[in-house]
C-alpha positions as CSV (number, residue, x, y, z in Angstrom):
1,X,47.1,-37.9,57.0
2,X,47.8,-37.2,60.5
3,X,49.9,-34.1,59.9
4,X,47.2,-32.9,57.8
5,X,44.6,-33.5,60.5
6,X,46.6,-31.8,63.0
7,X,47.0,-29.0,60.8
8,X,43.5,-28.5,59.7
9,X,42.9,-28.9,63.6
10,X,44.9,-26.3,64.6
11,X,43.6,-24.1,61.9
12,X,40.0,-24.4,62.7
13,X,41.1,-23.6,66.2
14,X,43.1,-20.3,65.2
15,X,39.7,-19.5,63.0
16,X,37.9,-20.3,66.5
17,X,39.7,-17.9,68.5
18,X,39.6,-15.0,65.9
19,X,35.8,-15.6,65.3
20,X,35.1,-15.1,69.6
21,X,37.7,-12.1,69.6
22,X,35.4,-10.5,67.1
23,X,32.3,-11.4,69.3
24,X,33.8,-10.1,72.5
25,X,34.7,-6.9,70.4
26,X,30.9,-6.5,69.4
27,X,29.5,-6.7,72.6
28,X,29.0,-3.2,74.5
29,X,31.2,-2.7,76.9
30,X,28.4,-1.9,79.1
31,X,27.3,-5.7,79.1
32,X,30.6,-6.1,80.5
33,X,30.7,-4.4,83.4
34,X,30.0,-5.9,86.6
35,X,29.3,-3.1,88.9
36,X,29.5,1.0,87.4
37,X,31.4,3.6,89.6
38,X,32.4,7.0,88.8
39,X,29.9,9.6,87.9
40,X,27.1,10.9,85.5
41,X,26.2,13.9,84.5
42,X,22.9,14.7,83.5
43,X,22.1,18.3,81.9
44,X,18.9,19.1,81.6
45,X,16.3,22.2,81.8
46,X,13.8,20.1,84.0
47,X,13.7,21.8,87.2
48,X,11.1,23.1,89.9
49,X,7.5,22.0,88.8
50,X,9.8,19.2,86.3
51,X,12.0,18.4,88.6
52,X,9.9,15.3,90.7
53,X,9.6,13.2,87.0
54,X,13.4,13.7,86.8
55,X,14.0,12.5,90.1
56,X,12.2,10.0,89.7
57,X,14.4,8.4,86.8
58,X,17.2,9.0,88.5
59,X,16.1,6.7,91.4
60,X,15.5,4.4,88.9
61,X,19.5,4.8,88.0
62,X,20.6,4.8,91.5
63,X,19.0,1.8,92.2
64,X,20.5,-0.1,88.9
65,X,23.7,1.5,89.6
66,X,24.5,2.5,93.8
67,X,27.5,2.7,93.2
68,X,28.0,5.9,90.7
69,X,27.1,9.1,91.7
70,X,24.6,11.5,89.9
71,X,25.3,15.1,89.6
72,X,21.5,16.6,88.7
73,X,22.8,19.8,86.4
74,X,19.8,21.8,85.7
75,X,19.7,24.8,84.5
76,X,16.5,27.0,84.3
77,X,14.7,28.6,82.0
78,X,11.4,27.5,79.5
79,X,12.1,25.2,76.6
80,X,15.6,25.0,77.3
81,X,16.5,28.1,75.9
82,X,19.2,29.3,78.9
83,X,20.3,25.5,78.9
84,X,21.3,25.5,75.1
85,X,22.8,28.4,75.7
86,X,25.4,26.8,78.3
87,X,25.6,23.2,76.4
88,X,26.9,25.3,73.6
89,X,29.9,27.1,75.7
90,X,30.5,22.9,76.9
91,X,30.3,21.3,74.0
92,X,32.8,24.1,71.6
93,X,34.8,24.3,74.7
94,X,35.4,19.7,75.0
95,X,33.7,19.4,78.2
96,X,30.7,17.8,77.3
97,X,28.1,16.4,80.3
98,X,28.0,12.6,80.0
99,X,24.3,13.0,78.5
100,X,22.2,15.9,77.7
101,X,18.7,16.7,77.6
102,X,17.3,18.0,73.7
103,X,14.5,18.2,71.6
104,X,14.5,15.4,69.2
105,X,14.6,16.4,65.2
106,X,16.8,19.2,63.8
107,X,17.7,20.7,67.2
108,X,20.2,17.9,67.7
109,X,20.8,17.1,64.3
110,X,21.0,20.1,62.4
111,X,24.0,21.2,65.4
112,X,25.6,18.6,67.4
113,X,25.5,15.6,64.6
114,X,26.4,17.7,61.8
115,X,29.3,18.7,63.4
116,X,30.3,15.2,64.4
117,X,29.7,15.6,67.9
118,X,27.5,13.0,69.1
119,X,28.1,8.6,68.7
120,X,25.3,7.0,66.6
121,X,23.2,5.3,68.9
122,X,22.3,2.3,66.7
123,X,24.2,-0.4,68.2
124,X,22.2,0.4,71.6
125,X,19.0,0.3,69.7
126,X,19.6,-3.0,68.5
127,X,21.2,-4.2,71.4
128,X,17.2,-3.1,73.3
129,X,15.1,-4.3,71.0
130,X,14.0,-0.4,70.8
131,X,13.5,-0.4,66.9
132,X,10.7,-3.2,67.7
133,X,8.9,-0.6,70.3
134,X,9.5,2.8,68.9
135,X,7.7,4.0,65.9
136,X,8.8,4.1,62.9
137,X,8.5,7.2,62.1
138,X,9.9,8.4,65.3
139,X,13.0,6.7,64.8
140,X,13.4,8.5,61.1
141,X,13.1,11.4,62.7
142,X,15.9,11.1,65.1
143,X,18.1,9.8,63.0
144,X,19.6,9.9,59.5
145,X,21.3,7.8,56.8
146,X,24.3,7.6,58.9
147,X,22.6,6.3,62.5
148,X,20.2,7.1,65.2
149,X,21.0,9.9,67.7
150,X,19.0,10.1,70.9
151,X,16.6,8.1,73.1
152,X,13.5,9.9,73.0
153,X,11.8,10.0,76.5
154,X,8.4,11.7,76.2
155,X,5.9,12.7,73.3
156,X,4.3,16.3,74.1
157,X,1.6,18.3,72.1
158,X,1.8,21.5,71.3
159,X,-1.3,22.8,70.1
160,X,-3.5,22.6,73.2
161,X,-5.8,25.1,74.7
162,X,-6.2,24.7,77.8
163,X,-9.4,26.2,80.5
164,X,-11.4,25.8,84.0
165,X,-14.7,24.3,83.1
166,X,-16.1,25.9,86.3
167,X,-15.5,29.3,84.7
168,X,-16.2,29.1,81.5
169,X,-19.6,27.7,82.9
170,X,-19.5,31.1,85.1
171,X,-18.9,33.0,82.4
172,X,-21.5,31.8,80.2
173,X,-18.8,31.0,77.0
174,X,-17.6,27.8,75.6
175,X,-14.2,26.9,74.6
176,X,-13.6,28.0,70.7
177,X,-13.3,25.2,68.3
178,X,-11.9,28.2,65.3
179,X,-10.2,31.6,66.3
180,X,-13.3,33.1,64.6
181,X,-15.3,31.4,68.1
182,X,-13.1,33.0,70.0
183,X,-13.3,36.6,68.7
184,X,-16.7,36.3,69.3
185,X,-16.3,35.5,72.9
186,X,-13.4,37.8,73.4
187,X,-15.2,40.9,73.6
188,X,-17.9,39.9,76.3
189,X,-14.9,38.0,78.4
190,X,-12.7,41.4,78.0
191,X,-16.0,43.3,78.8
192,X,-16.4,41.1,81.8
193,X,-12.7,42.2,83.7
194,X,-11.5,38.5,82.2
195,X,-8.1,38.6,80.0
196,X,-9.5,36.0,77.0
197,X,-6.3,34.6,76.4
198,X,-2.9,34.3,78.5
199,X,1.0,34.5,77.3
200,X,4.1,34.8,79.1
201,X,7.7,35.7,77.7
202,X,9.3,35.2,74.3
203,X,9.2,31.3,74.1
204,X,5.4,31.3,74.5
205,X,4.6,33.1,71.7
206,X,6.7,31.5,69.4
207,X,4.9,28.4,70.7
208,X,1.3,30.4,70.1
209,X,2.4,31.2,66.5
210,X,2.8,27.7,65.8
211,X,-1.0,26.5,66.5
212,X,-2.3,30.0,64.9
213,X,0.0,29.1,62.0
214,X,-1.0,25.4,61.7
215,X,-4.5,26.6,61.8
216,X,-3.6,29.5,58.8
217,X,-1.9,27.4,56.4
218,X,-3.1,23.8,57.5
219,X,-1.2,20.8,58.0
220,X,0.5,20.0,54.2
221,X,1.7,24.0,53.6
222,X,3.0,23.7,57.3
223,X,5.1,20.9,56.4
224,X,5.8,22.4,53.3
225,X,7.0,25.4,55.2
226,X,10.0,23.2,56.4
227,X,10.6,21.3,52.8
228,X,10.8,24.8,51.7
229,X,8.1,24.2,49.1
230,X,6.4,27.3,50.5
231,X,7.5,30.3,51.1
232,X,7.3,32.3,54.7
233,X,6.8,35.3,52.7
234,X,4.1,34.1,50.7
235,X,0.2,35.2,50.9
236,X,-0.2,32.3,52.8
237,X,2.8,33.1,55.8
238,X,2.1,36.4,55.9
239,X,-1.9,35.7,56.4
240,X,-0.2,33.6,59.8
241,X,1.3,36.4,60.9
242,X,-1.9,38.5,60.8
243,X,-4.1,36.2,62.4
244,X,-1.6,36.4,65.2
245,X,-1.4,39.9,65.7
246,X,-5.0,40.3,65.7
247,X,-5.5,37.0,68.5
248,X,-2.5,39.5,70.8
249,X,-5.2,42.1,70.8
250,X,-6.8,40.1,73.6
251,X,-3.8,39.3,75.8
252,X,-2.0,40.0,78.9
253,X,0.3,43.4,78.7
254,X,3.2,41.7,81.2
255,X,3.9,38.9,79.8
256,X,7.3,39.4,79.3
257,X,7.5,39.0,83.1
258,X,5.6,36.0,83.2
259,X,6.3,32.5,83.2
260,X,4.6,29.9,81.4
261,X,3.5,28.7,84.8
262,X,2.7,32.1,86.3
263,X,0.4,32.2,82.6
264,X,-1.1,29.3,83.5
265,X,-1.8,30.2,86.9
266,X,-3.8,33.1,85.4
267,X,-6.6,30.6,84.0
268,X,-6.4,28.6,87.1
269,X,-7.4,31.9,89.3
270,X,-10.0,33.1,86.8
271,X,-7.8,36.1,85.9
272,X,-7.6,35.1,81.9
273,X,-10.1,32.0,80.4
274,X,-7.9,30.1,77.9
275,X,-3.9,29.9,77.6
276,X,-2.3,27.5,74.7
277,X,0.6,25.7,75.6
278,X,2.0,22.3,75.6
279,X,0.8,19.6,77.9
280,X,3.2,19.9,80.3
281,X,0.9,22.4,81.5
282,X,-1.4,19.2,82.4
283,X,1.9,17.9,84.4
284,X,2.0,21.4,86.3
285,X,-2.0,21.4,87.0
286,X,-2.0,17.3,87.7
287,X,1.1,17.4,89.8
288,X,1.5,20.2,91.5
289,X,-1.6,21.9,91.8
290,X,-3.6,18.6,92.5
291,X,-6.1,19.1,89.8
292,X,-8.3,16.5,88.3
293,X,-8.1,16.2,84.4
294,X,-11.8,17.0,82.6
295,X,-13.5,18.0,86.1
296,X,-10.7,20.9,87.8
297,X,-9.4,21.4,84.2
298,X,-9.8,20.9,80.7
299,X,-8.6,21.1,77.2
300,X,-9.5,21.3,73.4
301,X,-7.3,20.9,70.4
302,X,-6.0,25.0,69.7
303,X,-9.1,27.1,67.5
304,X,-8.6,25.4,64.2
305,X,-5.8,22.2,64.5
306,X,-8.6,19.8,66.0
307,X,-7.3,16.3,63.7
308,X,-3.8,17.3,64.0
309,X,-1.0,16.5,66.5
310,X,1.7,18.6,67.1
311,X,4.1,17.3,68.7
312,X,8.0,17.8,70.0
313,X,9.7,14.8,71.8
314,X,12.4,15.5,74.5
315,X,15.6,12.9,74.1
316,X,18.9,11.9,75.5
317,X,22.1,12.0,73.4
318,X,25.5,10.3,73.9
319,X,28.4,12.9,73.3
320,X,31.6,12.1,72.0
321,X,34.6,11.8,74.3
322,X,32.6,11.9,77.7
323,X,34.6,10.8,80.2
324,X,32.3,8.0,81.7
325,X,30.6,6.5,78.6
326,X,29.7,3.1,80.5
327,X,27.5,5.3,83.0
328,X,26.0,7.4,80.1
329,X,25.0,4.1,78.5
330,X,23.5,2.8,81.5
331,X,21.4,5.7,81.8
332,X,20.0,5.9,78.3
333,X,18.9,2.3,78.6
334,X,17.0,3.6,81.8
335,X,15.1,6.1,79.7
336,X,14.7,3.7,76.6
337,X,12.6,1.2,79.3
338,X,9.6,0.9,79.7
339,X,9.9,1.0,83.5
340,X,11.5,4.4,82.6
341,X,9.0,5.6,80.5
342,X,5.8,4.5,82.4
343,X,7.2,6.4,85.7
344,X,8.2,9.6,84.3
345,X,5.7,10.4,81.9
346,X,2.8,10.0,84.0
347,X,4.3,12.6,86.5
348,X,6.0,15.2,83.6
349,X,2.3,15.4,81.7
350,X,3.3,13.7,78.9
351,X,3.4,10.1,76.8
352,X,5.7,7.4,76.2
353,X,7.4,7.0,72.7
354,X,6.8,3.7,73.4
355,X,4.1,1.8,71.5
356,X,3.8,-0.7,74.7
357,X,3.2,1.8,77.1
358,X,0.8,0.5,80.2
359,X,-1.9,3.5,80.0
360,X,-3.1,2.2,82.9
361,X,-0.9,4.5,85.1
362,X,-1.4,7.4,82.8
363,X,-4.6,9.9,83.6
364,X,-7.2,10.7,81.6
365,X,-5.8,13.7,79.7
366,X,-2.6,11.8,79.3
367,X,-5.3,8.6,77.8
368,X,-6.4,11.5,75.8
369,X,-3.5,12.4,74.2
370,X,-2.3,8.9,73.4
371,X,-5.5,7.9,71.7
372,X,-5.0,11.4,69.7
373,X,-1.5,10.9,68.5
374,X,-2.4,7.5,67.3
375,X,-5.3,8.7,65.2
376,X,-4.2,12.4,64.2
377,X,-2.3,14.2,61.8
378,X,1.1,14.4,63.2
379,X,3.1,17.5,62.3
380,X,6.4,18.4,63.8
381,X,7.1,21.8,66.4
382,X,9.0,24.8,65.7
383,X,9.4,26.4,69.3
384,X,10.9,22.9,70.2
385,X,13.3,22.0,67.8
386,X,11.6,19.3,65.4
387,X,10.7,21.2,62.3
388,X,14.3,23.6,61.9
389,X,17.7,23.7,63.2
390,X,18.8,25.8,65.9
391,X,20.1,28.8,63.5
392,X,16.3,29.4,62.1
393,X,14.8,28.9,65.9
394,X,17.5,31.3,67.4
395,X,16.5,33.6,64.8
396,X,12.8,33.1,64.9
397,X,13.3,34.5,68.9
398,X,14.2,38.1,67.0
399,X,11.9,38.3,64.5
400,X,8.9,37.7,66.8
401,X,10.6,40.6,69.5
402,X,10.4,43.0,66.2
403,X,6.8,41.2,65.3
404,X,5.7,41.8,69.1
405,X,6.4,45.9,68.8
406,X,5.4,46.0,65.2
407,X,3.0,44.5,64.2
408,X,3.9,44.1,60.4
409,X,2.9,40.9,59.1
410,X,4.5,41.5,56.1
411,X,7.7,42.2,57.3
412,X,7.9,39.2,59.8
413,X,6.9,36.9,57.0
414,X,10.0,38.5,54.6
415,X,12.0,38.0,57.7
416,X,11.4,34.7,58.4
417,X,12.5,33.9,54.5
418,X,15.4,35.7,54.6
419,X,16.4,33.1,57.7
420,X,15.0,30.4,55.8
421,X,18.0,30.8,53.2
422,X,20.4,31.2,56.0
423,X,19.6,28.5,57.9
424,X,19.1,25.8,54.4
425,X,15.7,25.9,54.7
């Protein structure tokens, strides 16, 4: 009996050892690590007016982890279009950055995870407690059956119009509620040596088209666009594309040199009275120009979307094969915080993904926006990489340079099918 005791003894203690092996193996090896060195990489388009809410993380990082150093790599240009354009040559070249700024959805999805790219992100997520404070539906979005992909950072809307109370005041007009209101007030504003409405290069008006066409085809044929229940070429696409080309009758002539800033500047100097952009345009007037939300500026849901939310979230990725993962890891838990969240957003112009944000440091637009999304219709952007993959937003960029000196609705609308079928739409 004693032989057998000893026996089952030292098999519960070989069954002992295997079972805290196992556990050791499941724990990240980040929770391991005593102290990070090294370096991170962080790639990113947030730069100039952007730049102080990035900062700002990374002193967070710095002060979690002195002793790794950050390389900043920005790389300029609206919407991240010159920065995808470099993370491509890095990522089909093996020198991935350490982590990478993208627009959550299809932009990393439809490219970097289908092509096995990028780790799945779901062991982090349960690690944080994250699925608990991100929505739901968020979290469907950046992931699929096979994991979840990023940490998303911010929650922006789209389909804003944004305006100097002081002059419309002046000006005797009120900010439209439909484009039919505004082609009313477009005339006298035009008459008046005021542009009605400002734009700036490409991106911009891809991002325009998006609120005229959410206001066109409403929200259940926008999202049907991208189910490809609907057609682009259909009555109702090609109705989008019209209502566009007649709203460009009443803008700016050099905006292909402009910025979205330098657009924005134009309503804040009472050259043009509205401009429709994302609400990092709040961020640019809040932060940098030291203007008070709903008394120095102000803002209406874009003519004809009022009840609906579109939105784009910016998010952090974890390549494969990056040469220091443990720093990558430590820096997507930064942005997954809420300590994270509730000190960049407030300065980018933007909300936390998080449901437990403290909206006591956000300001009042920012209050505004938060009560909005959780109320609203919430529909997913095209200009920012939620509602297609990159080969129908790449392609997109063309069709509206051909729309821009045409100004054939039809032909657009056939276009954007034709890319539809390309891209698996």
């Amino acid at each position: 009996m004693k032989f057998l005791g000893g026996i089952m003894k030292k098999a519960l203690a070989k069954v002992l050892i295997v079972m805290v092996a196992a556990l050791m193996l499941s724990v990240p090896l980040t929770a391991q690590a005593k102290e990070l060195t090294g370096e991170l990489e962080i790639f990113s388009w947030w730069a100039g007016d952007e730049g102080p809410a990035l900062q700002a993380l990374i002193d967070i990082y710095k002060t979690q982890n002195p002793g790794v150093k950050v390389i900043n790599a920005r790389v300029t240009g609206g919407s991240g279009v010159n920065a995808r354009a470099v993370l491509k040559t890095r990522m089909l070249g093996g020198e991935p950055p350490e982590s990478f700024q993208v627009h959550a959805g299809q932009e990393l999805i439809g490219t970097w995870v289908k092509s096995d790219r990028m780790e799945d992100l779901t062991p982090l997520f349960t690690e944080m407690g994250w699925t608990e404070v991100f929505p739901e539906g968020l979290i469907k979005l950046i992931g699929t059956d096979k994991g979840i992909w990023s940490v998303p950072v911010t929650i922006h809307r789209s389909n804003v119009m944004w305006y100097i109370p002081a002059n419309l005041k002046k000006w005797g007009v009120e900010a439209p509620k439909t484009w039919d209101d505004f082609f009313a007030i477009a005339p006298k504003l035009k008459a008046a040596g005021v542009m009605p409405l400002s734009i700036a290069e490409n991106w911009t008006i891809n991002h325009l088209w998006e609120s005229v066409a959410l206001d066109s085809l409403g929200a259940d044929n926008w999202d049907a666009l991208w189910s490809g229940k609907l057609k682009f070429d259909s009555p109702e696409g090609i109705e989008a594309w019209a209502l566009l080309g007649k709203i460009l009758e009443y803008t700016n002539s050099d905006a292909s040199s402009l910025s979205w800033q330098q657009a924005t500047d134009m309503v804040i100097d009472g050259r043009a009275a509205f401009n429709v952009m994302g609400d990092w345009a709040a961020g640019y007037m809040f932060t940098t120009k030291k203007m008070a939300p709903g008394k120095d500026f102000g803002w209406i849901a874009s003519p004809g979307t009022g009840g609906d939310f579109m939105f784009l979230a910016d998010s952090f990725g974890l390549p494969k094969g990056v040469k220091n993962r443990d720093n990558a890891i430590a820096w997507l838990k930064v942005l997954g915080s809420k300590e994270g969240s509730d000190t960049f957003n407030p300065i980018k112009g933007s909300i936390s993904a998080r449901t437990d944000t403290d909206l006591s440091k956000y300001n009042d637009y920012l209050k505004s926006a938060a009560a909005d999304f959780g109320k609203d219709r919430v529909v997913g952007s095209l200009a920012h990489g939620v509602a297609a993959n990159e080969t129908f937003t790449g392609g997109f960029s063309s069709i509206m340079e051909m729309f821009l000196k045409s100004r054939n609705a039809e032909f657009a609308a056939k276009a954007c099918q034709q890319l539809a079928n390309k891209a698996g739409i």
